[in-house]
DSSP file (Angstrom, degrees, kcal/mol; ACC not computed):
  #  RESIDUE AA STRUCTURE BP1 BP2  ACC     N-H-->O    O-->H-N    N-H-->O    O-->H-N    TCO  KAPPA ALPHA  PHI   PSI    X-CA   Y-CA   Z-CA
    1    1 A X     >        0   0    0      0, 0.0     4,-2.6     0, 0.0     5,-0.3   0.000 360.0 360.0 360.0 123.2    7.7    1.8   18.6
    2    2 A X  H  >  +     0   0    0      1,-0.2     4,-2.0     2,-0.1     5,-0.1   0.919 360.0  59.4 -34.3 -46.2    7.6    3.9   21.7
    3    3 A X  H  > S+     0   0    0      2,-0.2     4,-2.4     1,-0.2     5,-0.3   0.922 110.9  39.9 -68.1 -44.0    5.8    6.6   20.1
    4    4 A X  H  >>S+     0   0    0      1,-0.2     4,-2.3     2,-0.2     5,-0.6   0.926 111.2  58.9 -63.4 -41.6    2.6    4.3   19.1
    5    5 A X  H  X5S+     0   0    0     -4,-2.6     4,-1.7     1,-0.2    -2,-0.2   0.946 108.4  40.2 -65.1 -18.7    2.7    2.6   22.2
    6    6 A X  H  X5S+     0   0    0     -4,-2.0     4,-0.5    -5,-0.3    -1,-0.2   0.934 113.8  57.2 -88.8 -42.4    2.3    5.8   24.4
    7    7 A X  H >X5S+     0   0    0     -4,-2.4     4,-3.5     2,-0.2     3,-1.1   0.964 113.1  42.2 -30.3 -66.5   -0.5    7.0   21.6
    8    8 A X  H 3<5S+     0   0    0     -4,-2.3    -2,-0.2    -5,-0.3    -3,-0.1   0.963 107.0  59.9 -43.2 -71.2   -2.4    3.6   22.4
    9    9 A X  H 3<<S+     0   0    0     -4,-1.7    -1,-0.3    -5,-0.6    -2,-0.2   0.699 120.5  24.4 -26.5 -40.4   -1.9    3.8   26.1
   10   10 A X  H << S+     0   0    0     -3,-1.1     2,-0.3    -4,-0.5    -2,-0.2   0.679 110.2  61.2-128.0 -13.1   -3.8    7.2   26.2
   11   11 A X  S  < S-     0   0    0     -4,-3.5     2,-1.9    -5,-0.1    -1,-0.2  -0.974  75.3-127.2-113.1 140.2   -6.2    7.6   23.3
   12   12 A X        +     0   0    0     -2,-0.3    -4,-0.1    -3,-0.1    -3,-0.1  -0.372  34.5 169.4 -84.5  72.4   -9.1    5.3   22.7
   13   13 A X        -     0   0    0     -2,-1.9     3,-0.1    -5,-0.1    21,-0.0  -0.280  37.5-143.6 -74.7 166.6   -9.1    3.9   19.3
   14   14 A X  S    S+     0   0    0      1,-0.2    22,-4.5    21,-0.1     2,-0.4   0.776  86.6  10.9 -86.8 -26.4  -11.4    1.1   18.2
   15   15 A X  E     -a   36   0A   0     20,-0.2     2,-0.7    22,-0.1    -1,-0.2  -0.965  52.4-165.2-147.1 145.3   -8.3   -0.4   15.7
   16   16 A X  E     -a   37   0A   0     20,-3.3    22,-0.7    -2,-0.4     2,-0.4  -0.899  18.2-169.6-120.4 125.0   -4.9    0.2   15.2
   17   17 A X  E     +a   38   0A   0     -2,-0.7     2,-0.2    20,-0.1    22,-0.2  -0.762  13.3 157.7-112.7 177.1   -3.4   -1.3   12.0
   18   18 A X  E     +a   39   0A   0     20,-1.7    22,-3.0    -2,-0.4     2,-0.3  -0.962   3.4 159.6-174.7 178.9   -0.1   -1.6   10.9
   19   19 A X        +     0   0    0     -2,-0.2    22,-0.1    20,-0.2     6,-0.0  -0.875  41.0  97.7-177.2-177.1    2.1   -3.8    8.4
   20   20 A X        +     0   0    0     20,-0.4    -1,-0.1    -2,-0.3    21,-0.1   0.927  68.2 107.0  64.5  33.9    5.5   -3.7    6.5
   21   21 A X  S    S-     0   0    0      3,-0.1     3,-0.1    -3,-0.1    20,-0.1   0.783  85.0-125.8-120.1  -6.2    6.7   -5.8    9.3
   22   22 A X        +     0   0    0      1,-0.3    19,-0.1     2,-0.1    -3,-0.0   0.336  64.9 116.6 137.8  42.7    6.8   -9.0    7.3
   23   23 A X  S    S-     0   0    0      1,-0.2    -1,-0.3    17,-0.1    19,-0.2   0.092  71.7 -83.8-104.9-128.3    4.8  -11.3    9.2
   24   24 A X        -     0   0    0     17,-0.1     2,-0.4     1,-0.1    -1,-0.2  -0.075  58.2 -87.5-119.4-151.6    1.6  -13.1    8.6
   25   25 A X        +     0   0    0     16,-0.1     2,-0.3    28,-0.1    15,-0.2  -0.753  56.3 162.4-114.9 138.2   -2.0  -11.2    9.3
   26   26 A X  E     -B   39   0A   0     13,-0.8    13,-3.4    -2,-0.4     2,-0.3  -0.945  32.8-147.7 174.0 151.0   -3.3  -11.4   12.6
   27   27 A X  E     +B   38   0A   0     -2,-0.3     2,-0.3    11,-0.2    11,-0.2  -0.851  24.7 164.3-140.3 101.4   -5.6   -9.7   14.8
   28   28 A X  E     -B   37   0A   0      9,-1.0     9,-4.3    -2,-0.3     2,-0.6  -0.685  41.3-112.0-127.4 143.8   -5.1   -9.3   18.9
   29   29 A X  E     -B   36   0A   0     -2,-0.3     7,-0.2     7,-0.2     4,-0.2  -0.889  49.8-120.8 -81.0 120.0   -6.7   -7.1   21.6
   30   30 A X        -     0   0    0      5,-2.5     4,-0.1    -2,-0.6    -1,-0.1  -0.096  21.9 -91.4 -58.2 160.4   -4.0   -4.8   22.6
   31   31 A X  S    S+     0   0    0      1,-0.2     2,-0.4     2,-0.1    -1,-0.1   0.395 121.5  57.4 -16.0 -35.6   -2.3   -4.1   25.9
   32   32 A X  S    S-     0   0    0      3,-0.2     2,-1.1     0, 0.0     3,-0.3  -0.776 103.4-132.3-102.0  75.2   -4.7   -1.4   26.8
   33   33 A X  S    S+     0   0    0     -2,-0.4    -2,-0.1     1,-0.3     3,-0.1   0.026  91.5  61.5   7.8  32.7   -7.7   -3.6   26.4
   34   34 A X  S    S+     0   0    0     -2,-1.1     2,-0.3     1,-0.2    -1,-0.3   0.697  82.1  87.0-163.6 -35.0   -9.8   -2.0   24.7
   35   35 A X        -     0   0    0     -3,-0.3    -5,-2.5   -20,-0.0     2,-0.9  -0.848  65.1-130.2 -99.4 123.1   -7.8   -1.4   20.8
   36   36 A X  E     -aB  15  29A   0    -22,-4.5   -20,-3.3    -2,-0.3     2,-1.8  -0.597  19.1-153.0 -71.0 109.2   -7.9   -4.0   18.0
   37   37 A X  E     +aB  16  28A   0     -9,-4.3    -9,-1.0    -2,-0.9     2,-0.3  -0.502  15.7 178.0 -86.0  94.5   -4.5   -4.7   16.6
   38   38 A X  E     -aB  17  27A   0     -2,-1.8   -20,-1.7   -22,-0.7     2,-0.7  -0.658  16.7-164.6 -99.5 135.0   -4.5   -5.8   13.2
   39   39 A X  E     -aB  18  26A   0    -13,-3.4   -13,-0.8    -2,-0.3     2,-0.2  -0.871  23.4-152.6-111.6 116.6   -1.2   -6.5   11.6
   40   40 A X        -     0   0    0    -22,-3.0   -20,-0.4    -2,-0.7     2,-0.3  -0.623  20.4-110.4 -90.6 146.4   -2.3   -6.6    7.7
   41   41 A X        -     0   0    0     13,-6.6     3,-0.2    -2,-0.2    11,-0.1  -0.727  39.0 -96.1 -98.6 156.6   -0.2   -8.7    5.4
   42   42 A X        -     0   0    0     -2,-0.3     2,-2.0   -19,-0.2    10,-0.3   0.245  38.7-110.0 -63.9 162.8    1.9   -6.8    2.9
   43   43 A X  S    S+     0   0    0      8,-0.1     2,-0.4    -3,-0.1    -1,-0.2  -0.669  78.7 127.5-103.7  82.3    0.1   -6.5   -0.7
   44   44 A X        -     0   0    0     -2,-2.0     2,-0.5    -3,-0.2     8,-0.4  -0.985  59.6-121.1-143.3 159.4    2.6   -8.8   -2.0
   45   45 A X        -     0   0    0     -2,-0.4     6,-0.2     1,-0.2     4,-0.1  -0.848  20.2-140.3 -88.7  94.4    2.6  -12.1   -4.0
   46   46 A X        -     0   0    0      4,-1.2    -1,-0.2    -2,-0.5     5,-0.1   0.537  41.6 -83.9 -56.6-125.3    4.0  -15.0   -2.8
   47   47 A X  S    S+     0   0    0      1,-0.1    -1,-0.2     2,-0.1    -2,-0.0   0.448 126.6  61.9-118.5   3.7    5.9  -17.3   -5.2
   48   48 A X  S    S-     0   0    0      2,-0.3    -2,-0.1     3,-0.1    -1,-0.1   0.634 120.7-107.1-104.1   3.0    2.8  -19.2   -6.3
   49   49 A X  S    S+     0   0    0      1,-0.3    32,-1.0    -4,-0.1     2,-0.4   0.724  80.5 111.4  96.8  20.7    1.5  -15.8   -7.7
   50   50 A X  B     -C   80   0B   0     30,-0.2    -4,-1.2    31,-0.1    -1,-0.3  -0.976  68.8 -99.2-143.6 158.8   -1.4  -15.0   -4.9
   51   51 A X        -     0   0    0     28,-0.5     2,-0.2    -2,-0.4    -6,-0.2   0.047  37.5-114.4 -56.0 172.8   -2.1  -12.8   -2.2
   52   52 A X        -     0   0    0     -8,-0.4     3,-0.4   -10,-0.3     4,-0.2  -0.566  41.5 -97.1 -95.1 152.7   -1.4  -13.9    1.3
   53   53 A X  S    S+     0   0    0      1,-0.2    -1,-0.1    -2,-0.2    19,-0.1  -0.634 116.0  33.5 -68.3 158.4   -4.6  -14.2    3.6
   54   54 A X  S    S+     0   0    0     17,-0.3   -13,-6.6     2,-0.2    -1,-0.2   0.905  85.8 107.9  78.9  30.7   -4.9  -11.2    5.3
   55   55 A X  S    S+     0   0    0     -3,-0.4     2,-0.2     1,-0.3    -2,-0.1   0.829  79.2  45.0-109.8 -44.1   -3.5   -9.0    2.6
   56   56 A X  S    S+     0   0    0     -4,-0.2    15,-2.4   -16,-0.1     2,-0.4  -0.716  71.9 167.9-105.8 122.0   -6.8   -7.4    1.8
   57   57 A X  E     -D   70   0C   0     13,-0.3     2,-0.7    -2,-0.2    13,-0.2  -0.941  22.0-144.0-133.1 122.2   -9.6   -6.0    4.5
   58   58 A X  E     -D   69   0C   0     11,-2.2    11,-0.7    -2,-0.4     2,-0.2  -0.669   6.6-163.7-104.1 115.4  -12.4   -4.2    4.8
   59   59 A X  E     -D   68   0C   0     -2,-0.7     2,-0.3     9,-0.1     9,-0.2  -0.592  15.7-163.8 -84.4 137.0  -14.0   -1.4    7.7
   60   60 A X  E     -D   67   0C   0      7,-2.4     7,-2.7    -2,-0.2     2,-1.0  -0.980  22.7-160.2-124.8 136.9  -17.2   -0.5    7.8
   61   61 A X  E     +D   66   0C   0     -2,-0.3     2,-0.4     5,-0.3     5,-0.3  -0.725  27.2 161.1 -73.2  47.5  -18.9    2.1    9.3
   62   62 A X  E >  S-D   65   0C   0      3,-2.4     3,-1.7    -2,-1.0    -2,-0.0  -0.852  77.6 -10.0-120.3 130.0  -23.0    1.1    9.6
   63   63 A X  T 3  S-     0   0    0     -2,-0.4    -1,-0.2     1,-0.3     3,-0.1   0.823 128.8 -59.5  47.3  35.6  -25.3    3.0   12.1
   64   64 A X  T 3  S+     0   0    0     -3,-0.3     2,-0.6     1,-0.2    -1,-0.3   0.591 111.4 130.3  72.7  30.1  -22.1    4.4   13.6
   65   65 A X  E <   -D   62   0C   0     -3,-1.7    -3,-2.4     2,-0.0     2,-0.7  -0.935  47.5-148.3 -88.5 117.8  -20.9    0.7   14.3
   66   66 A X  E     +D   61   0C   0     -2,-0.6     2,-0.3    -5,-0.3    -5,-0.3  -0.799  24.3 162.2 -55.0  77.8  -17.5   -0.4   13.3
   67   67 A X  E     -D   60   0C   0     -7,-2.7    -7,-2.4    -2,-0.7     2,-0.2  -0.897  25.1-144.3-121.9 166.0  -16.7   -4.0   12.2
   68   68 A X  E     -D   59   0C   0     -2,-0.3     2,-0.4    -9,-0.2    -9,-0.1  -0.956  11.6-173.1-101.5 131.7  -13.7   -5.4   10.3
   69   69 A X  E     -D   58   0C   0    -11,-0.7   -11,-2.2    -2,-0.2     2,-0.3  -0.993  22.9-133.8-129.7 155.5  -14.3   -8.3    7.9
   70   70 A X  E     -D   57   0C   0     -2,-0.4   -13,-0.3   -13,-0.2   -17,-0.0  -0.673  36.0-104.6 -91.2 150.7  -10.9   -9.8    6.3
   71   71 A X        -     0   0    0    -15,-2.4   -17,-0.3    -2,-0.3     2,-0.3  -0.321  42.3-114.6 -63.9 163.2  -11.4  -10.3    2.2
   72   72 A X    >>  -     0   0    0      1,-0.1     3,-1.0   -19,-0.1     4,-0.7  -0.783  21.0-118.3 -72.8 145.5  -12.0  -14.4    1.4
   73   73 A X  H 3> S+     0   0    0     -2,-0.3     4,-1.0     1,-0.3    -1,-0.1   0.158 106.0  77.0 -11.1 -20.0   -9.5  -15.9   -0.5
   74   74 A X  H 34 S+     0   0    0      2,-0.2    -1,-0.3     1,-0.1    -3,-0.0   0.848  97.1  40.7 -73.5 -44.9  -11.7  -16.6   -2.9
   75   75 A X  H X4 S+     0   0    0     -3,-1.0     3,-0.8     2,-0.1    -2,-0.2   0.878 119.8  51.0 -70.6 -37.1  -11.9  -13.3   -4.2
   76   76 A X  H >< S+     0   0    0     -4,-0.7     3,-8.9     1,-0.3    -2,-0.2   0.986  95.2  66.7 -42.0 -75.4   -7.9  -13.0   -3.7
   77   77 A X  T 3< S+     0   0    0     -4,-1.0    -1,-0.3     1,-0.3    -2,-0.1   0.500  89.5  67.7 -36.5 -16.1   -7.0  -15.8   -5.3
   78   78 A X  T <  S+     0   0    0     -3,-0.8     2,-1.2     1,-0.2    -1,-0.3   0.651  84.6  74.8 -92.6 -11.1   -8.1  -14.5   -8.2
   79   79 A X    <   +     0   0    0     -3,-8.9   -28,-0.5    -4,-0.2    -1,-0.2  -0.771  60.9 170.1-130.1 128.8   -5.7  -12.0   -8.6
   80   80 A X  B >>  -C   50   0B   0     -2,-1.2     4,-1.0   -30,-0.1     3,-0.7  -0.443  47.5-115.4-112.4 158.3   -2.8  -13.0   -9.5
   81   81 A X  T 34 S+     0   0    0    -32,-1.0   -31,-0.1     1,-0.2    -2,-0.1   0.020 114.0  69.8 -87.6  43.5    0.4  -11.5  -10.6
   82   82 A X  T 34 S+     0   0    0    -33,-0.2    -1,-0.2    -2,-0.0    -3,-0.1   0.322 117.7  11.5 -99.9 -30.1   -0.2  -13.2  -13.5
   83   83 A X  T <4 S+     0   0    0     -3,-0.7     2,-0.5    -5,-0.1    -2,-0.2   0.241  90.0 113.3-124.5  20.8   -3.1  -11.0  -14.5
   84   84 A X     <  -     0   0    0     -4,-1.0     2,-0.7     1,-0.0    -5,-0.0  -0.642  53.2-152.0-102.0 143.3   -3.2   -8.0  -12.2
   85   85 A X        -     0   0    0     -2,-0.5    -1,-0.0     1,-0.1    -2,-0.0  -0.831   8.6-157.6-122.1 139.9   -2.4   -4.7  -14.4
   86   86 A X              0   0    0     -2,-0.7    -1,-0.1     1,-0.2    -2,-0.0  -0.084 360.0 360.0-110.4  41.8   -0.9   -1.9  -12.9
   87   87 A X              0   0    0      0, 0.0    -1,-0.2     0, 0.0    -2,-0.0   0.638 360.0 360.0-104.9 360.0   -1.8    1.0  -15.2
């Protein structure tokens, strides 16, 4: 999109995420050098009834530091759309 890319170009974030595009999880240094682009995968279940890597992430915020760590699979993998309740 134009409108991000000109955002990017001229204000400094440390990450820009984005999604709903239906590819895999991945994580690139932008164009401007300087913004992490993570493309998170969609909160979906694939056909064997588990999350994708890369579905799930977490930022934190410690001593005004910034990291991203992506969830393990381990934890994922346990929820399945065989047991996840949506109420």
């Amino acid at each position: 999109m134009t409108e991000i890319r000109e955002v990017l170009d001229h204000v400094i974030f440390h990450y820009h995420f984005y999604g709903h595009t239906g590819e895999a999880f991945k994580q690139e240094t932008d164009f401007n050098g300087i913004t992490q682009s993570i493309k998170v995968k969609e909160l979906e279940f694939n056909e064997s009834g588990i999350l994708e890597k890369g579905s799930m992430i977490i930022l934190t915020k410690e001593n005004g530091e910034l990291s991203i760590e992506t969830v393990d699979q381990k934890l994922t993998n346990k929820m399945t759309k065989f047991n996840w309740k949506s109420e």
